[in-house]
C-alpha positions in Angstrom: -16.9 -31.5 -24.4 -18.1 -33.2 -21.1 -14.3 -33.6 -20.6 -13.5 -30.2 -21.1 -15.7 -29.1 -18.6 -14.7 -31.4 -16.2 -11.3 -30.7 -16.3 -12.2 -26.9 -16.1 -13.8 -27.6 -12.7 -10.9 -29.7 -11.1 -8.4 -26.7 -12.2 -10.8 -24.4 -10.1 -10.9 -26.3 -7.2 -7.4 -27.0 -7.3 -6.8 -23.3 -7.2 -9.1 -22.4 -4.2 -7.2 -25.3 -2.3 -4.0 -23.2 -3.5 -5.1 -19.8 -2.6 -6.1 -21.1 1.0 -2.7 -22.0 1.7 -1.2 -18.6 0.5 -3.2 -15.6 0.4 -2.4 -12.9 2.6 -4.6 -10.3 4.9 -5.0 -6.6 4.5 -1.5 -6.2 5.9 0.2 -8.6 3.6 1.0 -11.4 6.7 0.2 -14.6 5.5 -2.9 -15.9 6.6 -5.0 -18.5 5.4 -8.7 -18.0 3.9 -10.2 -20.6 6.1 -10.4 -19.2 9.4 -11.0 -15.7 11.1 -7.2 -13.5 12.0 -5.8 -14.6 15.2 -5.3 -11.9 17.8 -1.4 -11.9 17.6 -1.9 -11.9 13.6 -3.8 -9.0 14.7 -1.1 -7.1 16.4 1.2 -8.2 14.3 -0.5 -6.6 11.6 -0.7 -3.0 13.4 3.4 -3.4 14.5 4.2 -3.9 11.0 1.7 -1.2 9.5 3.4 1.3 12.0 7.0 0.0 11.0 6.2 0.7 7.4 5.6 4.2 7.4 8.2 4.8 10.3 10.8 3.3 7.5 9.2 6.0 5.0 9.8 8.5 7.5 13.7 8.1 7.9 13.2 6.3 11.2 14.7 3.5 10.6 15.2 2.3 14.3 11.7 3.3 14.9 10.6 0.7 12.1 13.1 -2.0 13.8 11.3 -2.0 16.6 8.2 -1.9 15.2 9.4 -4.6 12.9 10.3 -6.6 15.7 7.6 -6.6 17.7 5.4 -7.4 14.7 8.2 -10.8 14.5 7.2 -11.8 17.9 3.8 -12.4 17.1 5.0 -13.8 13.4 8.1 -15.3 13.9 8.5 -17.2 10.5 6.4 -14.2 8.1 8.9 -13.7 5.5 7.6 -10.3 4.3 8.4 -8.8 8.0 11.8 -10.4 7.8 12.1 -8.9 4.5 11.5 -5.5 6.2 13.3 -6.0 8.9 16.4 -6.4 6.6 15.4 -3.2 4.6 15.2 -1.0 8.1 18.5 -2.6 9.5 20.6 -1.7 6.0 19.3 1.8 5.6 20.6 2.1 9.5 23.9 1.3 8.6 24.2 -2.4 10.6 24.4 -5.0 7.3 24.8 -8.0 9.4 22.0 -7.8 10.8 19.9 -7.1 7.5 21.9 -10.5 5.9 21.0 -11.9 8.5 17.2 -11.0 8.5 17.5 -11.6 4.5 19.1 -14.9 4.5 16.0 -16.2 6.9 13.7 -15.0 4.0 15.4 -16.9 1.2 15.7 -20.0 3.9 12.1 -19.8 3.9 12.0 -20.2 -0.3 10.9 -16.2 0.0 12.5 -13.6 -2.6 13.9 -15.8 -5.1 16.7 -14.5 -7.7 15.8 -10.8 -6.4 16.6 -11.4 -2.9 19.4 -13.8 -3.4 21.0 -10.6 -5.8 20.4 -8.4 -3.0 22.2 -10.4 -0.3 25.2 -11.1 -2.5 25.9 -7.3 -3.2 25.6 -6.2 0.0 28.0 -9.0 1.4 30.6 -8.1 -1.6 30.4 -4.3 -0.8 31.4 -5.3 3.0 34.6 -7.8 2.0 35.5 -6.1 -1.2 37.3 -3.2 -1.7 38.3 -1.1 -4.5 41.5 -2.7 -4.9 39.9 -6.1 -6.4 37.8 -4.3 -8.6 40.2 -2.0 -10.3 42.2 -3.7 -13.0 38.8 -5.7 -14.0 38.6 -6.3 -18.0 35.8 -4.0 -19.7 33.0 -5.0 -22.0 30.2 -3.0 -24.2 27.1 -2.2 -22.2 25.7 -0.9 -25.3 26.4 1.4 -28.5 25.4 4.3 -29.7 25.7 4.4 -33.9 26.5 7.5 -36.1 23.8 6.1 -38.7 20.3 4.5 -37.8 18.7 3.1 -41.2 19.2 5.7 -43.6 19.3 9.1 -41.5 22.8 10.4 -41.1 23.2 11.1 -37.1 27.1 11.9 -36.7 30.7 11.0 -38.6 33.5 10.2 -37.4 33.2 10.7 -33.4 36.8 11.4 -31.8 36.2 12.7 -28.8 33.9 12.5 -25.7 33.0 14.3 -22.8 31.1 13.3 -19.4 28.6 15.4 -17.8 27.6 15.2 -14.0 24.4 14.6 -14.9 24.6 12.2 -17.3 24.5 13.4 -20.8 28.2 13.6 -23.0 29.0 16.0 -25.2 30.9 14.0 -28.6 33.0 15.6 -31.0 32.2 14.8 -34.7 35.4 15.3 -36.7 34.3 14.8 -40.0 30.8 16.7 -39.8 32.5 19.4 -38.1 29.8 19.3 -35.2 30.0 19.5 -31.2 27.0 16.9 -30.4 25.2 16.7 -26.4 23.4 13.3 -26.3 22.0 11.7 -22.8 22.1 8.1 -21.4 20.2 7.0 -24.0 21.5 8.2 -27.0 19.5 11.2 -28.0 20.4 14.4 -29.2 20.1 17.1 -26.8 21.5 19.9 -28.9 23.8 20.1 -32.0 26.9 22.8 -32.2 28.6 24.4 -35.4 31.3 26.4 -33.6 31.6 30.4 -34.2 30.0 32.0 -37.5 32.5 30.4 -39.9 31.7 26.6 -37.9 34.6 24.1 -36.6 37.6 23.3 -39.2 38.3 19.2 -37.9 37.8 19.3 -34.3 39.4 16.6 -32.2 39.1 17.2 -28.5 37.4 18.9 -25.9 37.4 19.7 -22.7 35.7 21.3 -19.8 37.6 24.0 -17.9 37.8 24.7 -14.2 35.3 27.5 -15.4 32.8 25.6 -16.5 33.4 26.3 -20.2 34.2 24.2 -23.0 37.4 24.3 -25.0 38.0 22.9 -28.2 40.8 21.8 -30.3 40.6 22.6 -34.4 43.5 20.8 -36.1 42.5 22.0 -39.6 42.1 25.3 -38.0 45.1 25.5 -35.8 43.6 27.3 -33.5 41.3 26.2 -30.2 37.8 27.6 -29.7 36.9 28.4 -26.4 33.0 28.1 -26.1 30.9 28.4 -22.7 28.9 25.6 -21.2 26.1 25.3 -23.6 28.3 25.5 -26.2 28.2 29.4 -27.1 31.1 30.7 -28.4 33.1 33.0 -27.2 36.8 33.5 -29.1 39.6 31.5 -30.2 42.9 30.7 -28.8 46.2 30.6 -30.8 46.7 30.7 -34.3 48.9 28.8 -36.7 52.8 29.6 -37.3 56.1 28.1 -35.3 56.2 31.1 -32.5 55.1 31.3 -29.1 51.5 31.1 -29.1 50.9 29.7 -32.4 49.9 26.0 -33.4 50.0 23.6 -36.7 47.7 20.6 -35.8 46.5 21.1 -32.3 45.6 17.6 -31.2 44.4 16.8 -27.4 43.7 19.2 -24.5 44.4 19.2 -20.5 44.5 21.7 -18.0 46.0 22.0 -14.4 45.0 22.7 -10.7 46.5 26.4 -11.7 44.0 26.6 -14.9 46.8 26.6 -17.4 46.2 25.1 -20.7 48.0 22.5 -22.5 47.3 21.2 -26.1 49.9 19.4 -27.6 51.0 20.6 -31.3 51.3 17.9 -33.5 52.7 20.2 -36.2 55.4 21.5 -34.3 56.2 18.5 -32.3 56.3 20.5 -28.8 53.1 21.5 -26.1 51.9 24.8 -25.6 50.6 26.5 -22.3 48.3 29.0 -22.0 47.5 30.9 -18.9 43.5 30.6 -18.2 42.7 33.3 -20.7 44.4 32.3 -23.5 47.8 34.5 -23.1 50.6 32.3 -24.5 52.9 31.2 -21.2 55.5 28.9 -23.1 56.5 25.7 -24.8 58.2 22.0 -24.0 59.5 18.6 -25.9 62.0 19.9 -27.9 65.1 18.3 -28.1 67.7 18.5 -25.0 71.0 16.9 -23.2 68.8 14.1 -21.0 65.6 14.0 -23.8 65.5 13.1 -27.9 62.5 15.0 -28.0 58.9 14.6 -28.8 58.9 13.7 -32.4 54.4 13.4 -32.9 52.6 14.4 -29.7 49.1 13.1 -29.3 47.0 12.4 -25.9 48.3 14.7 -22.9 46.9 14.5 -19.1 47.9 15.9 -15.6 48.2 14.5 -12.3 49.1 16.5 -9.8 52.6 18.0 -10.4 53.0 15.1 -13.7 52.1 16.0 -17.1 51.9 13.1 -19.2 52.1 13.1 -23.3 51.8 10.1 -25.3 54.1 10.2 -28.9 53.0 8.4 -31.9 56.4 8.2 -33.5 57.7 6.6 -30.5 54.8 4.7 -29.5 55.4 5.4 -25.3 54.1 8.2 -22.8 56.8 10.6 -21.2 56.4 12.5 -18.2 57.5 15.8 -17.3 56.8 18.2 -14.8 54.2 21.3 -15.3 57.1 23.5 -16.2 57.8 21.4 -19.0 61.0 19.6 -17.7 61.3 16.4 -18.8 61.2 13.5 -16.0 61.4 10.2 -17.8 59.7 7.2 -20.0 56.7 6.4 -17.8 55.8 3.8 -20.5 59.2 2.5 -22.9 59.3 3.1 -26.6 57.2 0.6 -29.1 54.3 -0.5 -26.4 51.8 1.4 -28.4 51.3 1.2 -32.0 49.7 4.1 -32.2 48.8 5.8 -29.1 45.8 8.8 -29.2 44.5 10.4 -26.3 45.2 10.1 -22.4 42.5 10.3 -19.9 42.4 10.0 -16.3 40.5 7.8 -14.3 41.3 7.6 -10.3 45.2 7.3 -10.3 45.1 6.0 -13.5 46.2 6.9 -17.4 43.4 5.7 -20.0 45.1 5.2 -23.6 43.3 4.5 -26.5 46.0 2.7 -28.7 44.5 1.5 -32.3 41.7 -0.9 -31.0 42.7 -1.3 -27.4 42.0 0.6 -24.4 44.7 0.3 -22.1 45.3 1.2 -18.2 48.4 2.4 -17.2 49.6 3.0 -13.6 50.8 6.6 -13.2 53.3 6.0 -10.4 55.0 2.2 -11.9 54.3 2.6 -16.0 52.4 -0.9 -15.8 50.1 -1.5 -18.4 46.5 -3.3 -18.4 44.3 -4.2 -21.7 40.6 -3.3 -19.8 39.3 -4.1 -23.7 39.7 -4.4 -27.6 37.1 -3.2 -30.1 37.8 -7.1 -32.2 39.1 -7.2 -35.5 36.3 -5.4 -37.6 37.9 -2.0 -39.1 38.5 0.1 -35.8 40.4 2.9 -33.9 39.6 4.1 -31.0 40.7 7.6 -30.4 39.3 8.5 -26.9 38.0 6.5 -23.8 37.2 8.8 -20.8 35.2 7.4 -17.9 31.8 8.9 -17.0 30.0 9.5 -13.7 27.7 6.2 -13.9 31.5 4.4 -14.0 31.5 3.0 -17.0 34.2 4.5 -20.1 32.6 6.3 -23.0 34.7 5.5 -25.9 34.6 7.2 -29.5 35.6 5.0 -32.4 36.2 6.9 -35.5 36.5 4.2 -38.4 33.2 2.4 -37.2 31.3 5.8 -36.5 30.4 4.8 -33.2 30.3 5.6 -29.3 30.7 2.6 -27.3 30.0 2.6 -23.4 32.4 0.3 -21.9 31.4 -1.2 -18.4 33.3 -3.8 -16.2 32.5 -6.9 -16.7 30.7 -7.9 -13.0 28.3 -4.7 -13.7 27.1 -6.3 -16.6 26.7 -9.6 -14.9 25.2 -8.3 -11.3 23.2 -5.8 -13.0 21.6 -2.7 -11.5 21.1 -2.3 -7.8 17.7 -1.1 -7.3 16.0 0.4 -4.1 12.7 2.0 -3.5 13.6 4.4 -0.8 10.4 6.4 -0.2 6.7 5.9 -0.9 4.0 9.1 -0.5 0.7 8.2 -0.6 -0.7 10.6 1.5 -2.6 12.1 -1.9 -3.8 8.8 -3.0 -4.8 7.3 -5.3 -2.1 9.7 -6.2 1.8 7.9 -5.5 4.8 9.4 -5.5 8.0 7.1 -5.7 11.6 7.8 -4.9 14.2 5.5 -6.4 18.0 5.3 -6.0 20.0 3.3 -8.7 23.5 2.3 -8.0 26.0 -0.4 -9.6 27.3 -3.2 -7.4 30.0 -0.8 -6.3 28.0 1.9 -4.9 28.5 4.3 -7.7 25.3 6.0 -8.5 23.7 5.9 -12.2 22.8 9.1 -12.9 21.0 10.5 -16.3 18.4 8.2 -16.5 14.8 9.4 -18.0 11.0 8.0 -18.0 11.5 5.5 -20.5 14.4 4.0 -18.2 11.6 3.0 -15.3 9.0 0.4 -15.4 6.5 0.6 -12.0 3.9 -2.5 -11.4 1.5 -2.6 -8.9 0.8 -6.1 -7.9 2.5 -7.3 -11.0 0.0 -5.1 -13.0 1.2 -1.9 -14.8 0.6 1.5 -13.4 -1.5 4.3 -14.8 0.0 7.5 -16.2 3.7 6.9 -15.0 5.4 10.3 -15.3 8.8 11.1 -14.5 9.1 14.2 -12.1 13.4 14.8 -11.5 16.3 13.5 -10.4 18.5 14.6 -7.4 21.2 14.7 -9.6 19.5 18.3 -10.7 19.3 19.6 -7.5 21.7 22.6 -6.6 20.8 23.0 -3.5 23.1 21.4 -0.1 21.8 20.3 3.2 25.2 20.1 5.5 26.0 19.6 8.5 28.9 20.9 10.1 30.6 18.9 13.5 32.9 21.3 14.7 35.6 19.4 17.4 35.0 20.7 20.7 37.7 18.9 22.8 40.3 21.2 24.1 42.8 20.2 22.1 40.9 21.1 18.9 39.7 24.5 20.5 43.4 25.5 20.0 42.3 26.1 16.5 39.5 28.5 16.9 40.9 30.8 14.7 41.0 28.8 11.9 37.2 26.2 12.5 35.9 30.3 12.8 37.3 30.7 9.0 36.5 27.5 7.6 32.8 27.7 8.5 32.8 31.4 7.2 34.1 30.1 3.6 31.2 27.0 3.6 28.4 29.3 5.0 29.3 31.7 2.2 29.4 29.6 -0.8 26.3 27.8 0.3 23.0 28.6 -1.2 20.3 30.9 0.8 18.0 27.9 0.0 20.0 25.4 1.2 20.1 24.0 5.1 23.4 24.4 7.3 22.8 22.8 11.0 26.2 22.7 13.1 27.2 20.5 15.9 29.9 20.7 18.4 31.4 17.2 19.0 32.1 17.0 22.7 31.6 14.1 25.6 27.9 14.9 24.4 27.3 16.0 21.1 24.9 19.3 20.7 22.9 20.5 17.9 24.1 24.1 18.0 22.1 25.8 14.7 19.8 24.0 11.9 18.4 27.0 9.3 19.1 29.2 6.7 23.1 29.8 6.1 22.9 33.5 6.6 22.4 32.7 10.2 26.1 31.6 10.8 27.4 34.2 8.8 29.5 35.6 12.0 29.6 32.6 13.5 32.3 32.2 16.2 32.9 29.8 18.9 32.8 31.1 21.9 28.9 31.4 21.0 28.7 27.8 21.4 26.3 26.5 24.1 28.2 23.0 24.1 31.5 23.4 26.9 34.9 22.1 25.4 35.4 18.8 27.4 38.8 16.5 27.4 37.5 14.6 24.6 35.8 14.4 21.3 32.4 11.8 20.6 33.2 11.5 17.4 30.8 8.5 16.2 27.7 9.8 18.8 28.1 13.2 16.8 28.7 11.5 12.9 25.3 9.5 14.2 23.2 12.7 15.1 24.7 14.6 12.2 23.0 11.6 10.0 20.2 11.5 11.8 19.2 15.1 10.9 19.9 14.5 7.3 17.9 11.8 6.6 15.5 13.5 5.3 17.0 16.4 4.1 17.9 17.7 0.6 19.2 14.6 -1.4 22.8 16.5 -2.2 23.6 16.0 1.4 27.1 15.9 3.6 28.5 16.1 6.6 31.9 18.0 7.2 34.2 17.6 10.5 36.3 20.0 11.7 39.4 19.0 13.4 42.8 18.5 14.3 42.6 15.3 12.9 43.3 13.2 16.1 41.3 10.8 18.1 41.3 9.0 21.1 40.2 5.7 22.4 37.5 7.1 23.3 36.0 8.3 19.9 34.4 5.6 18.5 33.7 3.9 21.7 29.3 3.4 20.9 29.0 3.1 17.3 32.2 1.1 15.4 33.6 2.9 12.4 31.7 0.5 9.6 28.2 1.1 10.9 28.9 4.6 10.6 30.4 4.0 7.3 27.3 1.8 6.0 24.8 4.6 7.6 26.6 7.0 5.6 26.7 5.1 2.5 23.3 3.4 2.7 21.5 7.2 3.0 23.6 9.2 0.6 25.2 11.2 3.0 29.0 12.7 2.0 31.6 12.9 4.5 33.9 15.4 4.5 37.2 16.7 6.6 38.6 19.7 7.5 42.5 19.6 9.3 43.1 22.9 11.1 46.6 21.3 11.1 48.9 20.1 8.3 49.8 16.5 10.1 48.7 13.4 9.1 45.0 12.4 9.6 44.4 9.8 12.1 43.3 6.0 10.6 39.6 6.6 11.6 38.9 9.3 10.1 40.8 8.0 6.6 38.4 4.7 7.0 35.5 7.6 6.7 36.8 9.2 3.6 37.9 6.3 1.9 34.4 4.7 2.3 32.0 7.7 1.9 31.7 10.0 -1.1 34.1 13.4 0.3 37.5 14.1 0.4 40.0 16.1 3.1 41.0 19.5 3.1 43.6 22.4 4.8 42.2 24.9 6.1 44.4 27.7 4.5 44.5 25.8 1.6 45.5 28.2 -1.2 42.5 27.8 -3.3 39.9 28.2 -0.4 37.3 26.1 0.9 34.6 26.8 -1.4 35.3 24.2 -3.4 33.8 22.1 -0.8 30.5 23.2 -1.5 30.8 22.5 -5.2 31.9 19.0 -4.7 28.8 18.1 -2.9 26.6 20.0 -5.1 27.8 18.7 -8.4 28.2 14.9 -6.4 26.4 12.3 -8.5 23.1 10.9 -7.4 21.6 7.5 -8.4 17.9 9.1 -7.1 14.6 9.9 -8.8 11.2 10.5 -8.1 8.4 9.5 -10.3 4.5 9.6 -10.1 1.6 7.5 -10.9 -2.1 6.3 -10.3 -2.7 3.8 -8.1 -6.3 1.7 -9.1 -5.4 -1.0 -6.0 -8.0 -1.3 -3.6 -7.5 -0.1 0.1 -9.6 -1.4 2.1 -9.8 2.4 3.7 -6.5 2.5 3.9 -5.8 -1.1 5.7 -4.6 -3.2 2.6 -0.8 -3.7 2.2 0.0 -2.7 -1.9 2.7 -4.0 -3.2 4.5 -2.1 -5.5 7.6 -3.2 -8.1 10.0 -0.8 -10.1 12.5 -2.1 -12.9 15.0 0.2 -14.3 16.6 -0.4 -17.8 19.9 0.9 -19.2 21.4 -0.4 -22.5 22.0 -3.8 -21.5 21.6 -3.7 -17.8 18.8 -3.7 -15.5 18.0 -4.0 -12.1 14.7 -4.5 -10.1 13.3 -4.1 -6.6 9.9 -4.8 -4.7 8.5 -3.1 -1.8 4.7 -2.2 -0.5 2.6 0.7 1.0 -0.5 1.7 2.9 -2.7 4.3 1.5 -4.2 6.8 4.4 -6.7 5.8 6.7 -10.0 6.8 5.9 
């Protein structure tokens, strides 16, 4: 006993000795126990408090200076170098936050959490999408038809993605149209019309927004809206125009003409939008044997593609049906079922194999096989997290397919805001990505886990995600060099179409991009309903400050709605001058870093100069004409229905403050299937 208690005491001394050495002060700077704060621990303590809420603020080069004043007194505190890399990656310069990291680690601060952060971050600035394309896929998790002894789905053939998450699957032998979320549970359950589904096998979702639905036992396809509503049929069987025998898999084109190819009478059908029967294609011809069992079917651009059972290869033809040649040669499928697209890409499901097939070469990649437990894999179509959802009807289940460095790196986790200005009442803002950028969207409150101190929080409850938002803060830079100004005409028209589709809720601020950019309007969209140019306070100059307007553009956004995007209107061309303060990856990374879209506008048809394709290629956004046939609207759309990775969630805070002096460190873990990520960060709760 006398033992007992004197090992007891050493272990308590031993740990006070410990403690001295490590504990911090109320702003989390190391400092030991043993002696009073010295004066430059002091300041540095009120520099780093100051940079800390400047970096919850969106002032991120406030909180670098802040950051680096409180460094001058500290040099070697790891937390401020840990900030200091947080404030220099949200403004767009990764270098410098590596930089800032790697000191930390050097210092045996961070561990596996930092050392995860750093080597994302470096891959994402000497990796591009080119290395990561042709990557072979692996299950991130499953989702089963049966769990125990209750009866879920059977036989899922189909799937389709949501933009926020969820996926609607088709149940071909329960005749059902199923909506589950990330996690696997059923949102809502659909039976068809009043005489229910007869075998469905696809579906799709139209440029409409409703859902359509192929019936093979029913030869018909049932057009339903977006929660699954019907509304009529399409077709009905027989050999004429019009009618189908087996309808298998569905596409549709940039004209919103229908095509489901007709396994029962070998051929495809069109339809026009509204179901009126246009014509048909794959019969036999002169330069073509014909298509002999017609399965999967997609369309890129001007190429329709339509995979054959019989023959086991994909032909192409264009969208008037005539046939252009064996993108894929006879016998490399055994038997080939649907075609989805992903990027540039054609996704087969052949058997139990999902294959990759270049559209513009016919090369094919094996991203995965199911193994050799009974299998077939019917449809694989990719989702907006980046991962393939893939139905496999013989096994009854829905397989989510990821590449295999996601599921090695994990998620990439950041606490981007903290309000504490109800405490003890927090409010945290978290944006989830993969190691690629792409943001995981769909998650819910059992996907988060938030200790404070190591120590779980108090009623945690999950308020929304961005991803839900339909509202669009965007800023317009309109090119105000003189060569641009050429254009007025057509900027005039392109920022009437934007302000028109956008929201009355939403923010539109506009900039002219001269030698000095100006901030020429920020409020409601109505406001720039008549907008023209020569209202412009800004003067047309010889040239165009391209990156000093892209930087105050972001700057106002910040903090603005979280579906958020900047769109340039120009001629397309640049000079020397353009880019002549801020280079074109710091704008990139600031872009990125702060989920802010980047879209272009050509008031020209020429080609788009290299900077501004560096822009699209690296932000979220995409390039338009002006008098594009379909409009401009569809701008709007994009960056509304645009995926984002951010959430906001609540809890109670029982840390003590010290009024409002104390650093609290806070720590979120997300969970998905078999991923996770994890991030750490701290607060201070309001003077009192």
């Amino acid at each position: 006993m006398k033992n007992r208690i004197l090992k007891f005491v050493i272990f308590i001394i031993f740990s006070l000795c410990l403690n001295a050495q490590t504990t911090t002060d109320s702003a989390g700077l190391k400092v030991p126990d043993d002696r009073i704060r010295s004066s430059d621990e002091g300041f540095a303590a009120v520099e780093f408090r100051r940079g800390v809420q400047a970096y919850y603020k969106g002032a991120f080069n406030e909180a670098i200076m802040q950051f680096e004043k409180a460094l001058s007194y500290l040099p070697n505190d790891n937390l401020i170098l840990d900030w200091l890399g947080k404030s220099y990656y949200k403004a767009g310069m990764e270098g410098s936050a590596l930089s800032y990291w790697n000191s930390a680690l050097d210092n045996g601060y961070g561990g596996l959490l930092l050392q995860n952060k750093v080597e994302i971050v470096r891959e994402r600035r000497v990796t591009g999408d080119s290395s990561y394309k042709n990557m072979r896929l692996s299950e991130a998790g499953s989702f089963s038809g049966q769990k125990e002894e209750q009866l879920i789905f059977s036989g899922p053939i189909s799937v389709l993605p949501n933009n926020d998450g969820t996926f609607w699957v088709v149940s071909y032998t329960s005749n059902e149209l199923l909506l589950l979320n990330q996690n696997g549970f059923i949102i809502n359950r659909v039976s068809g019309p009043l005489n229910g589904f007869d075998r469905p096998v696809d579906v799709i979702r139209l440029k409409d927004k409703n859902l359509l639905v192929s019936e093979s036992a029913g030869d018909r396809l049932a057009l339903l809206d977006s929660k699954g509503k019907f509304i009529k049929y399409i077709g009905e069987k027989g050999r004429s125009l019009g009618q189908i025998v087996g309808p298998q898999y569905l596409a549709q084109d940039s004209l919103e003409r229908i095509y489901v190819t007709d396994y029962g009478n070998r051929r495809v059908n069109v339809f026009d939008k509204d179901g009126t029967p246009l014509f048909f294609f794959g019969n036999k011809k002169s330069d073509f044997d014909g298509l002999k069992a017609p399965t999967g079917i997609a369309i890129i651009n001007e190429s329709v593609f339509v995979a054959d059972e019989v023959f086991g290869c994909i032909f192409e033809f264009d969208r008037a049906g005539n046939f252009i040649r064996e993108l894929v040669e006879k016998n490399t499928f055994s038997k080939p079922e649907s075609i989805k697209i992903w990027g540039e890409d054609l996704v087969v499901c052949d058997k139990n194999k999902i294959l990759s097939v270049d559209s513009q070469t016919g090369s094919v990649f094996e991203y995965v096989r199911t193994g050799n437990a009974p299998s077939r894999v019917t449809v694989a179509s990719p989702d907006v997290n980046g991962n393939l959802l893939a139905t496999d009807i013989v096994s009854n289940e829905v397989y989510v397919m990821s590449k295999i460095q996601e599921l090695v790196g994990g998620l990439f986790v950041q606490i981007e805001h903290v309000d504490s200005s109800k405490f003890p009442n927090v409010t945290v803002e978290l944006k989830v990505e993969n190691r690629h950028r792409q943001p995981i969207v769909g998650l819910q409150e059992n996907n988060f886990y938030i200790t404070e101190n190591n120590r779980p929080v108090s009623h945690l409850k999950y308020i929304g995600s961005a991803a839900n938002n339909k509202d669009a803060d965007i800023t317009i830079i309109i090119d105000n060099s003189n060569d641009s100004l050429l254009y007025a005409e057509q900027i005039e028209i392109a920022v009437k179409e934007i302000v028109a589709k956008m929201s009355p809720t939403s923010v539109l601020r506009v900039i002219s991009a001269g030698a000095i950019p100006v901030l020429e309007y920020v409020g409601n969209p109505d406001g720039c309903r008549n907008f023209s140019i020569a209202a412009l306070k800004n003067k047309p100059s010889d040239y165009s400050a391209v990156d000093l307007s892209l930087r105050l553009a972001c700057n106002e956004l910040i903090n603005g709605a979280k579906k958020r995007s900047i769109v340039m209107i120009s001629n397309g061309e640049v000079d020397f001058t353009a880019f002549e303060k801020y280079n074109l990856s710091e704008l990139t990374c600031y872009m990125s870093n702060n989920s802010i879209g980047f879209n272009f506008i050509q008031t020209v048809q020429s080609a788009i100069s290299d900077e501004f394709n560096y822009l699209l290629e690296n932000t979220t956004g995409d390039s338009y004409y002006v008098f594009r046939p379909e409009g401009l609207a569809e701008i709007v759309e994009n960056i509304v229905d645009a995926p984002q990775g951010v959430y906001q969630l609540s809890y109670v805070s029982t840390l003590p403050t010290n009024f409002g002096e104390n650093y609290l460190p806070l720590e979120t873990e997300v969970y998905l299937l078999n991923r996770s990520g994890r991030d750490e960060s701290g607060y201070f709760a309001p003077l009192q």
